[in-house]
C-alpha positions as CSV (number, residue, x, y, z in Angstrom):
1,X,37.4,71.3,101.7
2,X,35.8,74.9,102.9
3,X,37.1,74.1,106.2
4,X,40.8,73.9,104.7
5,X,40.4,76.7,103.1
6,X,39.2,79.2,106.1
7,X,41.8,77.5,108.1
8,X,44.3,79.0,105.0
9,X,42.7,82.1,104.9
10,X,42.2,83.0,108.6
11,X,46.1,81.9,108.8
12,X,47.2,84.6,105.5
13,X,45.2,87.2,107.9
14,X,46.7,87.0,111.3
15,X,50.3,86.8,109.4
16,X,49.4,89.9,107.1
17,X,48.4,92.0,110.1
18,X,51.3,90.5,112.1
19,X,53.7,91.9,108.9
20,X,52.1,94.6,108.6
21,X,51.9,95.6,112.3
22,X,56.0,95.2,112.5
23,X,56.3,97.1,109.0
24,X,54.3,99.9,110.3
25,X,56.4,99.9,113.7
26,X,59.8,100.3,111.7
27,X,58.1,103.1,109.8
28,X,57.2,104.7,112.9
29,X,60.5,104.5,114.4
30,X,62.2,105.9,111.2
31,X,59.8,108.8,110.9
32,X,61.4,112.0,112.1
33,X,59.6,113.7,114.8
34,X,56.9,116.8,113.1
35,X,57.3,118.4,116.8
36,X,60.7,118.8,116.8
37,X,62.3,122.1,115.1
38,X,64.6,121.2,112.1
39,X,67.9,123.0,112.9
40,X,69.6,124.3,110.2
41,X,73.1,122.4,109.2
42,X,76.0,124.5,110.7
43,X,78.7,125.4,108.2
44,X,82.4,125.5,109.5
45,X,83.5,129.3,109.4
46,X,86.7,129.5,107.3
47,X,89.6,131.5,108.8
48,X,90.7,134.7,107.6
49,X,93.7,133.8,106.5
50,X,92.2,130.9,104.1
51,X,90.0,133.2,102.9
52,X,92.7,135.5,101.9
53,X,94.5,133.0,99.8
54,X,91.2,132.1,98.1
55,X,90.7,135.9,97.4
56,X,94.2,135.7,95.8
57,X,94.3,133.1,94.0
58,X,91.4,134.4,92.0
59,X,92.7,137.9,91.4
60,X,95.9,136.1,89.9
61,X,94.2,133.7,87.3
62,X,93.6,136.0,84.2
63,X,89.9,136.5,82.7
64,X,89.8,134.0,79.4
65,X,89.7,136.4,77.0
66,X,87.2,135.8,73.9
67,X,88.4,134.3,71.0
68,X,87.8,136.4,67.7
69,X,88.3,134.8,64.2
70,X,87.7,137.2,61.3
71,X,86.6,135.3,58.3
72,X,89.0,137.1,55.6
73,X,92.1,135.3,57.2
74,X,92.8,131.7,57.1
75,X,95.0,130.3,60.0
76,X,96.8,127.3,59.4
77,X,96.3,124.9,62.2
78,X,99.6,124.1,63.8
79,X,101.3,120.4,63.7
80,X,100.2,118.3,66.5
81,X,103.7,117.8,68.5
82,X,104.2,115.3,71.2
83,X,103.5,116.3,74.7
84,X,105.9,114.0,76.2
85,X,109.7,113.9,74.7
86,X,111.7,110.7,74.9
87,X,115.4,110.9,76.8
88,X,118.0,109.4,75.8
89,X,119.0,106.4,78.2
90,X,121.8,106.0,79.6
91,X,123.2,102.9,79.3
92,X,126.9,101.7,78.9
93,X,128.0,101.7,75.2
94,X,129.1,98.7,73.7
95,X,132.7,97.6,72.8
96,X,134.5,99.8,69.7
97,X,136.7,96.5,69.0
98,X,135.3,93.2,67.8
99,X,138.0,90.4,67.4
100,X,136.7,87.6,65.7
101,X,138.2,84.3,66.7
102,X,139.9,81.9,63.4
103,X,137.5,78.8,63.0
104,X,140.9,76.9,62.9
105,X,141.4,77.2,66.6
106,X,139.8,74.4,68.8
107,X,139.8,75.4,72.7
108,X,137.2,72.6,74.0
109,X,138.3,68.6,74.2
110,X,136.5,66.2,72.2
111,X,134.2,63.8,74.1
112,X,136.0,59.9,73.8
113,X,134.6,57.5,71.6
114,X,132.0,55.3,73.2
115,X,134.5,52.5,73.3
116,X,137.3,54.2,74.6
117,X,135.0,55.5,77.6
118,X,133.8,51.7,78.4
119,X,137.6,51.0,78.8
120,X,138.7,54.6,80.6
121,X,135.4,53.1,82.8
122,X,137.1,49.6,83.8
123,X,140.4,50.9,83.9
124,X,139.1,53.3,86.6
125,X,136.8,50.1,88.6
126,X,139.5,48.0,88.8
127,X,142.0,50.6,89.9
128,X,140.0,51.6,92.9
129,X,138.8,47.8,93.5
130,X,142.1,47.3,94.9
131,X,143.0,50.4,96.1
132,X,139.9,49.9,98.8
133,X,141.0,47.8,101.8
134,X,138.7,44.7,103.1
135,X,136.5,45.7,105.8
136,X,137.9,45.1,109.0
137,X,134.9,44.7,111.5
138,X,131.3,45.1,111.2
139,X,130.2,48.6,112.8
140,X,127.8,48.2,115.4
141,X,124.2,49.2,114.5
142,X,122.8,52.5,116.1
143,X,119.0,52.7,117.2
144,X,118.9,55.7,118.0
145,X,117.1,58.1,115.3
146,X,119.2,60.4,113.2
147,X,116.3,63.0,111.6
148,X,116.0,64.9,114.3
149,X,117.3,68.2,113.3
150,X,118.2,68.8,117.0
């Protein structure tokens, strides 16, 4: 049992200082040099005619000028109105005439009675039974495939 648990330690040793060695390394590597001169970051110089506009822009914007309330007056708050305003749309006006259609007039066909129809039905069967002639000859049979779409 003490020799299991040298072996275990011995083995958490040698990997510590192996981790540790490599964790140290990548430390080194990331460490910026204390030899070397830190350089100052370069700004960009801005051309003259940029920094005209700038100079502009701020002479036009007005100072905000102080806001003074005397305590004698009362000012009435204004009503809050809506920033956006709604447009009227466009769209195509409807019809100025309305004619209403007389519930006396029928314009569709009633369906046939279900007996009626099973007649219409064999009148029709029988009337294209012998309008169809016999077949003549049988139509030779085709191997060839037809799917093909070419």
């Amino acid at each position: 049992m003490m020799r299991l648990l040298g072996i275990v330690a011995t083995y958490l040793g040698a990997t510590g200082l192996l981790f540790g060695g490599l964790i140290g390394g990548v430390f080194w590597l990331v460490k910026p040099d204390p030899t070397a001169a830190t350089v100052a970051p370069r700004v960009a110089p801005i051309s003259p005619r940029i920094a005209e506009s700038i100079e502009r822009k701020k002479l036009d914007t007005p100072a905000p000028t102080p806001v003074v309330q005397t305590t004698s007056t009362t000012i009435e708050p204004q009503p809050i109105t809506p920033v956006m305003q709604e447009a009227p749309a466009a769209l195509t006006q409807a019809p100025h005439r309305v004619q209403i259609r007389e519930l006396s007039q029928r314009t569709a066909k009633r369906k046939p009675l279900p007996h009626q129809r099973n007649a219409a039905a064999q009148n029709v069967a029988t009337q294209e039974a012998a309008a169809t002639p016999a077949p003549s000859a049988a139509r030779p049979i085709a191997t060839a495939r037809s799917d093909s779409p070419y």
